[in-house]
ZADO-1210 file (C-alpha; in nm, 4 decimals, padded with zeros to 6 digits):
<atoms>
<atom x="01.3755" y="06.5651" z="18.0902" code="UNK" pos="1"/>
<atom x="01.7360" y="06.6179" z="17.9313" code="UNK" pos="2"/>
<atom x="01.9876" y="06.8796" z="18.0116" code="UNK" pos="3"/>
<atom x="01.8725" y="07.0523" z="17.6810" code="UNK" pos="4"/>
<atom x="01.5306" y="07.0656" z="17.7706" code="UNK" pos="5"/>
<atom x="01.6038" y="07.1701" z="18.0934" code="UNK" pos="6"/>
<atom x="01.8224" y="07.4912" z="17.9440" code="UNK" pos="7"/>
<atom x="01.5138" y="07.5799" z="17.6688" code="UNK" pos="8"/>
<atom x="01.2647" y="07.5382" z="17.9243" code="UNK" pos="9"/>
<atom x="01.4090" y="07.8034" z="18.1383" code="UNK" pos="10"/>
<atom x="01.5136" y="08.0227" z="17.8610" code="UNK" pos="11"/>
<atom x="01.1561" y="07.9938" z="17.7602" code="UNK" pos="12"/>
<atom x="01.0168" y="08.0806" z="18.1073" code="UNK" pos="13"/>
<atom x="01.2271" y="08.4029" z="18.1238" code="UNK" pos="14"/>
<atom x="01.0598" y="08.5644" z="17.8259" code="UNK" pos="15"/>
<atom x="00.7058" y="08.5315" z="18.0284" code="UNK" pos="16"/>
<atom x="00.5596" y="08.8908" z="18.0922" code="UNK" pos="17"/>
<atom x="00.8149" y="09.0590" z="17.8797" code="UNK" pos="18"/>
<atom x="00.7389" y="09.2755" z="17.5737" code="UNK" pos="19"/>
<atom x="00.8833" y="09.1831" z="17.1765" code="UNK" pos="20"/>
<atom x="01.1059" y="09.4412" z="17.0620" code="UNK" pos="21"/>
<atom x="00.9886" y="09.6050" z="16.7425" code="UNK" pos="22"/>
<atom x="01.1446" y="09.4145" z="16.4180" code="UNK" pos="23"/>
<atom x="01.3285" y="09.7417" z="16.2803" code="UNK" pos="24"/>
<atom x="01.5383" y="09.6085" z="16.0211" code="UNK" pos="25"/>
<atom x="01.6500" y="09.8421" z="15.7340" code="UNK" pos="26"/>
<atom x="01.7127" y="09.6871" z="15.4201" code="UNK" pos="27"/>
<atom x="01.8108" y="09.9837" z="15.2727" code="UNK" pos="28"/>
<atom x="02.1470" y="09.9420" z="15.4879" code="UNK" pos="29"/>
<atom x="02.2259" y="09.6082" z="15.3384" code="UNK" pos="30"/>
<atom x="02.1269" y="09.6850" z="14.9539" code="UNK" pos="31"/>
<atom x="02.1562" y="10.0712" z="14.9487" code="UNK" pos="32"/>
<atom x="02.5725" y="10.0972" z="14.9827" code="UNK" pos="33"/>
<atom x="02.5540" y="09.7673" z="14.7521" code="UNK" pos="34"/>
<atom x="02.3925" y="09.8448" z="14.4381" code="UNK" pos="35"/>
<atom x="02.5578" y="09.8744" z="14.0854" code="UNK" pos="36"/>
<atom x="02.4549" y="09.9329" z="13.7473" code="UNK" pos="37"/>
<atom x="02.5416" y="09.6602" z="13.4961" code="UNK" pos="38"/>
<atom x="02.8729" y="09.7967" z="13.3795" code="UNK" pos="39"/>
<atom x="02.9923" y="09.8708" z="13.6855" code="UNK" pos="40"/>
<atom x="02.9511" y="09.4786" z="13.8589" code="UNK" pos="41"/>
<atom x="03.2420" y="09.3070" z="13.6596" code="UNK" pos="42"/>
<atom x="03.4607" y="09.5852" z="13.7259" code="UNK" pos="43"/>
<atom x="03.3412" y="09.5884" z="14.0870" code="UNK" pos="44"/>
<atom x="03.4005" y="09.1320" z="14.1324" code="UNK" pos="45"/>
<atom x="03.6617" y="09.1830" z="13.9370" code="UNK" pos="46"/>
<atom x="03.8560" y="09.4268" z="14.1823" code="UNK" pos="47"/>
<atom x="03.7280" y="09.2515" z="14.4414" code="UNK" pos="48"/>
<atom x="03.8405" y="08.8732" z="14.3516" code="UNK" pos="49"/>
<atom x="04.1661" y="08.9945" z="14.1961" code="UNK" pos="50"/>
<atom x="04.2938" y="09.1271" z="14.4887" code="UNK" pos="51"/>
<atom x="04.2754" y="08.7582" z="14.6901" code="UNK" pos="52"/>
<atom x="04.4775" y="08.6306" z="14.3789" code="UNK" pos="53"/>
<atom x="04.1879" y="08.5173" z="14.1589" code="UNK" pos="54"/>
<atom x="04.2447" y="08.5045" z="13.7444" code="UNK" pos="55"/>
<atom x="03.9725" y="08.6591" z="13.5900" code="UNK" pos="56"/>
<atom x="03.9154" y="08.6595" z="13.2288" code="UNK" pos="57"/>
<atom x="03.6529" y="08.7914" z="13.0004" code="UNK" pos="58"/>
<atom x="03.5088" y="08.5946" z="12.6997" code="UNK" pos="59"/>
<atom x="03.2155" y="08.4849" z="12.5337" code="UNK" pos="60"/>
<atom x="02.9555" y="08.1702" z="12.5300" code="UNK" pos="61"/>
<atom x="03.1020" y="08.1230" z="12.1954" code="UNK" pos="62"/>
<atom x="03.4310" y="08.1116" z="12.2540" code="UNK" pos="63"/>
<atom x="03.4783" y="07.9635" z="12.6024" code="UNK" pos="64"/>
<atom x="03.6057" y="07.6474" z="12.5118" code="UNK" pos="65"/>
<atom x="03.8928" y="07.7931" z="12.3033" code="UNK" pos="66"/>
<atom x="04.0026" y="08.0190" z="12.5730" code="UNK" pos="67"/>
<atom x="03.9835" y="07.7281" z="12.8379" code="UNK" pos="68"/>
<atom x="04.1975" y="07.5108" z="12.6109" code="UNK" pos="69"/>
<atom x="04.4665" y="07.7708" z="12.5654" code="UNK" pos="70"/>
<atom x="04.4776" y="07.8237" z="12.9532" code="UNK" pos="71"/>
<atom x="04.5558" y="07.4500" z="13.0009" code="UNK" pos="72"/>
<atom x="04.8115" y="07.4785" z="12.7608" code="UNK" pos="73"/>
<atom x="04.9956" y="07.7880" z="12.9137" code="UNK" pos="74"/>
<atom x="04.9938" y="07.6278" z="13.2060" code="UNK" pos="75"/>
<atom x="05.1101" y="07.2899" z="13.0847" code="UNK" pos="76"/>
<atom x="04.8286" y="07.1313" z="13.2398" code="UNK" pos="77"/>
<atom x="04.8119" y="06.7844" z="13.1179" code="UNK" pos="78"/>
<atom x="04.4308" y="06.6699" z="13.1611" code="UNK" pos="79"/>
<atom x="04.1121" y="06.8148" z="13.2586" code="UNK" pos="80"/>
<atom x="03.8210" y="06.7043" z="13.5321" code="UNK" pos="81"/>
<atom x="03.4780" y="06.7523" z="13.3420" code="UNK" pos="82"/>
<atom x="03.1045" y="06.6519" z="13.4268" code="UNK" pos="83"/>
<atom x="03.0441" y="06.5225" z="13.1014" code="UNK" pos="84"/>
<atom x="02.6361" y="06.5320" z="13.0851" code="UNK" pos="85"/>
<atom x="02.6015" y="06.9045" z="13.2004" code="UNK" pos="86"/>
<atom x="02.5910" y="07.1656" z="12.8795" code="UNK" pos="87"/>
<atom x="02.9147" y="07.3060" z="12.9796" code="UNK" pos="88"/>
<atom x="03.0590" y="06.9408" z="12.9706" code="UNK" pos="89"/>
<atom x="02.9658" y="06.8483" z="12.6616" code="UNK" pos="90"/>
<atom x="03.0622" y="07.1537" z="12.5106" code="UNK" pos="91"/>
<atom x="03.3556" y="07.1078" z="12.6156" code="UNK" pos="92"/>
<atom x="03.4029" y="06.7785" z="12.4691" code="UNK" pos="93"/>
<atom x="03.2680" y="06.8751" z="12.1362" code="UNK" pos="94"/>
<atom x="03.5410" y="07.1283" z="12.1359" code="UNK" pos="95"/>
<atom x="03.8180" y="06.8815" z="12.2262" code="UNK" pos="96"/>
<atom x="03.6445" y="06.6125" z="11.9288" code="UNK" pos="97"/>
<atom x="03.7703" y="06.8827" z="11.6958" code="UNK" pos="98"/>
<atom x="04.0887" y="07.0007" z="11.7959" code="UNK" pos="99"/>
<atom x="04.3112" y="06.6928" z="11.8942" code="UNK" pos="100"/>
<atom x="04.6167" y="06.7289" z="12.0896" code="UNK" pos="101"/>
<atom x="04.4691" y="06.9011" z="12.3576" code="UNK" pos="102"/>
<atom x="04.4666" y="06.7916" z="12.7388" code="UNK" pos="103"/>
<atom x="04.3108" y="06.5011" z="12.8349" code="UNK" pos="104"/>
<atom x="03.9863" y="06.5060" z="12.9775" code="UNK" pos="105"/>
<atom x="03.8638" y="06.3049" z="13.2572" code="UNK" pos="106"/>
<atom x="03.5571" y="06.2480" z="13.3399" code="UNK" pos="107"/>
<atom x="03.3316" y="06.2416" z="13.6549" code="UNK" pos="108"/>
<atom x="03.1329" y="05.9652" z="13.6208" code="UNK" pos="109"/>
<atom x="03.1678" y="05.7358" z="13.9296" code="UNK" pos="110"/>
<atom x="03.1736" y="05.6803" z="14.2794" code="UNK" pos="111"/>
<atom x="03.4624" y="05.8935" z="14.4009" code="UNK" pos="112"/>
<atom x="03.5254" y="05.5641" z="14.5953" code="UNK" pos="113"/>
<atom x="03.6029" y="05.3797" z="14.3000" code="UNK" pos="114"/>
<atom x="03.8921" y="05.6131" z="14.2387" code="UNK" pos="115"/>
<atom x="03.9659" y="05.8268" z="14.4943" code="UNK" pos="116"/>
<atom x="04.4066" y="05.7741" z="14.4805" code="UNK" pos="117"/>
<atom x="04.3761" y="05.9342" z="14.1228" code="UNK" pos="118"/>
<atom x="04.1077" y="06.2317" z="14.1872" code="UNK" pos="119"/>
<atom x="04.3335" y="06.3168" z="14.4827" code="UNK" pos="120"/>
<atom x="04.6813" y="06.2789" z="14.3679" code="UNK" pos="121"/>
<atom x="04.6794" y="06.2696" z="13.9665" code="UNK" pos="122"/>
<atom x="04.3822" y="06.5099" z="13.8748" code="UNK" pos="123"/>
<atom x="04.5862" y="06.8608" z="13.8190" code="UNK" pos="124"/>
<atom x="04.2146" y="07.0796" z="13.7005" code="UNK" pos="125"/>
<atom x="03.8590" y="07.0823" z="13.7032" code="UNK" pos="126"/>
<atom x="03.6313" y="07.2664" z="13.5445" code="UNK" pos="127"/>
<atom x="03.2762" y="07.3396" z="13.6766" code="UNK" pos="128"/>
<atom x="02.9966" y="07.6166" z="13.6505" code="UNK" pos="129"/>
<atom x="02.8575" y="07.8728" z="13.8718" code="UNK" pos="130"/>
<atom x="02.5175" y="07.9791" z="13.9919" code="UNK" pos="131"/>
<atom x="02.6196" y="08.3226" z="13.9913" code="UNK" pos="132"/>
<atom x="02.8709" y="08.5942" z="14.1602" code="UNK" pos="133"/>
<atom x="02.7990" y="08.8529" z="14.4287" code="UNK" pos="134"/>
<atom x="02.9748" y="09.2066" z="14.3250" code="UNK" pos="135"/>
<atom x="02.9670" y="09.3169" z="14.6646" code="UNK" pos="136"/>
<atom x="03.1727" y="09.0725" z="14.8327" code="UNK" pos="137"/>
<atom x="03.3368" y="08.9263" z="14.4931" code="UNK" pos="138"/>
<atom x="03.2421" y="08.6229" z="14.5326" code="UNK" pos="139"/>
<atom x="03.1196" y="08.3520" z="14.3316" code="UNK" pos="140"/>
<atom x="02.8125" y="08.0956" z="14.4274" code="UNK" pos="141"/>
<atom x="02.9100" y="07.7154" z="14.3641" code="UNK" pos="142"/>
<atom x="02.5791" y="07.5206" z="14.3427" code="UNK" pos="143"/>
<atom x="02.7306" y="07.1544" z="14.4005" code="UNK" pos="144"/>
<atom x="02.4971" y="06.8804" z="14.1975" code="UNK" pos="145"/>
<atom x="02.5096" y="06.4905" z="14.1484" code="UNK" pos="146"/>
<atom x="02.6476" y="06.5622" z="13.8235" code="UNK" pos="147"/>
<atom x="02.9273" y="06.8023" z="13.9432" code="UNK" pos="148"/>
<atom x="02.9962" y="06.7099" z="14.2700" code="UNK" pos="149"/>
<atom x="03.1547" y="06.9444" z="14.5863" code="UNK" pos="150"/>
<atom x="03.4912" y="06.7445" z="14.5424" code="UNK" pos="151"/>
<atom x="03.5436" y="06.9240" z="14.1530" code="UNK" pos="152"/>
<atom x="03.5972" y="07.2648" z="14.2885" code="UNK" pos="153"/>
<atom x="03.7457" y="07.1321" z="14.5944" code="UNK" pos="154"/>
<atom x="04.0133" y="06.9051" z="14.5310" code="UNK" pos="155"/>
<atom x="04.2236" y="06.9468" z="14.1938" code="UNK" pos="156"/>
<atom x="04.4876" y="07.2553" z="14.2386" code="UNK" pos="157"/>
<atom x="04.3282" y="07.4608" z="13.9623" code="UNK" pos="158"/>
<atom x="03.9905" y="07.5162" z="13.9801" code="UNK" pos="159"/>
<atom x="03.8306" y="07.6551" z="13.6234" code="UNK" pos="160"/>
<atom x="03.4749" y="07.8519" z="13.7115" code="UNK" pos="161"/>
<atom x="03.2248" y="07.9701" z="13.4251" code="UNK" pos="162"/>
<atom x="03.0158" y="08.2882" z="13.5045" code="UNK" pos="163"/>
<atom x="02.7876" y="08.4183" z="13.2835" code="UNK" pos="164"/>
<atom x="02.7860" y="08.8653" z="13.3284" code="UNK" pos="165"/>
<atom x="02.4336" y="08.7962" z="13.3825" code="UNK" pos="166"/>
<atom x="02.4180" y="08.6527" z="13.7052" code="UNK" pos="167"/>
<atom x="02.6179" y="08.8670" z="13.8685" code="UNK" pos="168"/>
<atom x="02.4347" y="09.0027" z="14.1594" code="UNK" pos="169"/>
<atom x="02.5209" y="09.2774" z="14.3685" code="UNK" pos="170"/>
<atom x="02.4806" y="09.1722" z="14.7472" code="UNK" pos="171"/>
<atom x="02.4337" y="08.8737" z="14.9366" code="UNK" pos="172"/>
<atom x="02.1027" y="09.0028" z="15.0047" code="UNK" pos="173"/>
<atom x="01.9600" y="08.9787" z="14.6943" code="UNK" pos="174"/>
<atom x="02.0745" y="08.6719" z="14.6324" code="UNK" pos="175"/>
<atom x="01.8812" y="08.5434" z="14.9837" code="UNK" pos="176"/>
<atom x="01.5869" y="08.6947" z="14.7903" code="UNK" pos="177"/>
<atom x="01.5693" y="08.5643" z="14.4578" code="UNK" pos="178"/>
<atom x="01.6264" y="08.1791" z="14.5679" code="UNK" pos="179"/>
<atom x="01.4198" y="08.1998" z="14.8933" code="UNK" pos="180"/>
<atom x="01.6585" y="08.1061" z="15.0930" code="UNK" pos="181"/>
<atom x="01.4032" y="08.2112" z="15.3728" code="UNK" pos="182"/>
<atom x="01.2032" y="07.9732" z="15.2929" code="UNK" pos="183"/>
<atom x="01.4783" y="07.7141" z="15.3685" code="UNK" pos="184"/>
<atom x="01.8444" y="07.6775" z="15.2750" code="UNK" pos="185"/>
<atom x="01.9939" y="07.5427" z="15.0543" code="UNK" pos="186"/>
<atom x="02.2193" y="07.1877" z="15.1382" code="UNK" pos="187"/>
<atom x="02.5372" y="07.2692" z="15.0287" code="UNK" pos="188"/>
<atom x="02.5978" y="07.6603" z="14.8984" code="UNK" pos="189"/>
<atom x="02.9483" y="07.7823" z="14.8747" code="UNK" pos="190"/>
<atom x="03.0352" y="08.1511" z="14.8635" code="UNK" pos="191"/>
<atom x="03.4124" y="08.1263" z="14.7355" code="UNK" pos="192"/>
<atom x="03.6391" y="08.4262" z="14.6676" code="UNK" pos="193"/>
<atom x="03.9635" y="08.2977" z="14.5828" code="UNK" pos="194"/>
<atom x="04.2195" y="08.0131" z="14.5627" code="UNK" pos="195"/>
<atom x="04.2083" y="07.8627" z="14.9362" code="UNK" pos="196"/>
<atom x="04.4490" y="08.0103" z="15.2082" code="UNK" pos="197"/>
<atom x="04.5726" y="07.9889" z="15.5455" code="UNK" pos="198"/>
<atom x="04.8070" y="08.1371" z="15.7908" code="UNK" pos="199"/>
<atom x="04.7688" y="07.9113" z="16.0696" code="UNK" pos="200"/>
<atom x="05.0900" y="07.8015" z="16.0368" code="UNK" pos="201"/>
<atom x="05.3293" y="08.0512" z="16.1916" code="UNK" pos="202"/>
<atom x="05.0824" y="08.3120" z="16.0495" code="UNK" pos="203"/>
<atom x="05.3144" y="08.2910" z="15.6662" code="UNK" pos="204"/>
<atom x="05.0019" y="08.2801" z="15.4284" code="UNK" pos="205"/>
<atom x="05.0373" y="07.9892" z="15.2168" code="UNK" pos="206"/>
<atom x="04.7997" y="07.9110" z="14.8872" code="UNK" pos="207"/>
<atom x="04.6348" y="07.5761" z="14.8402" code="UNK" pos="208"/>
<atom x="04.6772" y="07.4115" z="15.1661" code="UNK" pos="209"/>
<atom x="04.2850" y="07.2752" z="15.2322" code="UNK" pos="210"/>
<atom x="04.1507" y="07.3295" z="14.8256" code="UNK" pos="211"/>
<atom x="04.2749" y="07.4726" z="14.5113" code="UNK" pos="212"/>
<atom x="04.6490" y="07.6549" z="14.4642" code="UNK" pos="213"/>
<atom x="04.4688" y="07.8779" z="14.1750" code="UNK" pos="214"/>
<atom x="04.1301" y="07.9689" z="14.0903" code="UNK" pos="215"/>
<atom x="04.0654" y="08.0879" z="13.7248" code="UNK" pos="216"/>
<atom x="03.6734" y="08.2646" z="13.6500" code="UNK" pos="217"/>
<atom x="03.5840" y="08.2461" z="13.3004" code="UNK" pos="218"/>
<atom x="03.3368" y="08.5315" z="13.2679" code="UNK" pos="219"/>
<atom x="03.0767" y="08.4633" z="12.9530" code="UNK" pos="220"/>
<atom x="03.0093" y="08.8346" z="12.8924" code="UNK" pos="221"/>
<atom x="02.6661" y="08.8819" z="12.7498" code="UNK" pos="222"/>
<atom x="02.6427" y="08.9195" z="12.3533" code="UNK" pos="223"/>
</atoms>
């Protein structure tokens, strides 16, 4: 028998002749304090995310694209990191087919291993979606795929998200709820704030040390 058999074993044994304590859980203490009518959860993310240094910026599913490009272009951003077969993506490049002169788009469509010097060192933005926002904690939910990978909102210093007003939820709680995450979790879920930050260093907070400098939400109100 190994060491860690040995250790559950005996924690096992203890619980012989002892009585279960009653399950009293209150959910009203995690959703109660937590709950928002619709107008109030962009306001409420919005205070929330704003105050780690998160751009937040209200538009439309019409006129995304427009509003993305202009952003680029105010920030002299000179391409774009897309996943070109997701709705978003090729909306994206429909947009760009039209106007020319915009940044250049690049697109993830390969092994990062194939070409991992320019994702790393010469790939300034990304752009990727959302599987929603929590207005309690102002965060959003990342939902890594095959077709939009972990790395997108990970690596490039400015990190473009899309939310669409109605999937913001108001607590972590009901988010468990509505995916089952009971039932079993998901691989890879990320619960992301703001631009990434760390005062490890001689405790001076510094932006963009382990993920993006600057993280922009594009929130698709509802029409």
């Amino acid at each position: 028998m190994s060491a860690k058999q040995n250790i559950l074993a005996k924690l096992r044994n203890s619980l012989t002749g002892t009585t279960p304590v009653a399950d009293n859980f209150d959910v009203e203490l995690l959703t109660e304090p937590y709950t928002y009518t619709p107008e109030q959860r962009i306001p409420q993310l919005r205070k929330l995310m704003e105050a780690v240094h998160t751009e937040i910026h209200l538009t439309s599913g019409e006129g995304w694209p427009e509003l993305l490009a202009q952003l680029l272009q105010d920030r002299q951003l000179p391409s774009l990191l897309i996943a070109p077969t997701t709705p978003h993506g090729q909306r994206i490049t429909q947009h760009w087919a039209k106007n020319p002169g915009l940044p250049a788009l690049k697109a993830y469509d390969r092994p990062v291993e194939e070409w991992k010097a320019e994702l790393f060192n010469d790939t300034p933005a990304s752009l990727t979606t959302t599987l929603g926002a929590i207005a309690a904690t102002g965060s959003l939910i990342i939902w890594p795929t095959r077709e939009e990978p972990r790395l997108m909102s990970l690596v490039p210093p400015v990190h473009f998200a899309l939310l669409k007003a109605s999937e913001i939820r108001d607590n972590f709680y009901q988010v468990q709820q509505e995916f089952e995450w009971a039932q079993g979790m998901p691989t890879n879920a990320l619960l992301v704030s703001g631009p990434s930050k760390t005062a490890d260093i001689e405790q001076v907070l510094a932006y963009g040390a382990h993920g993006p400098k600057d993280l922009v939400v594009l929130i698709l109100e509802d029409e």
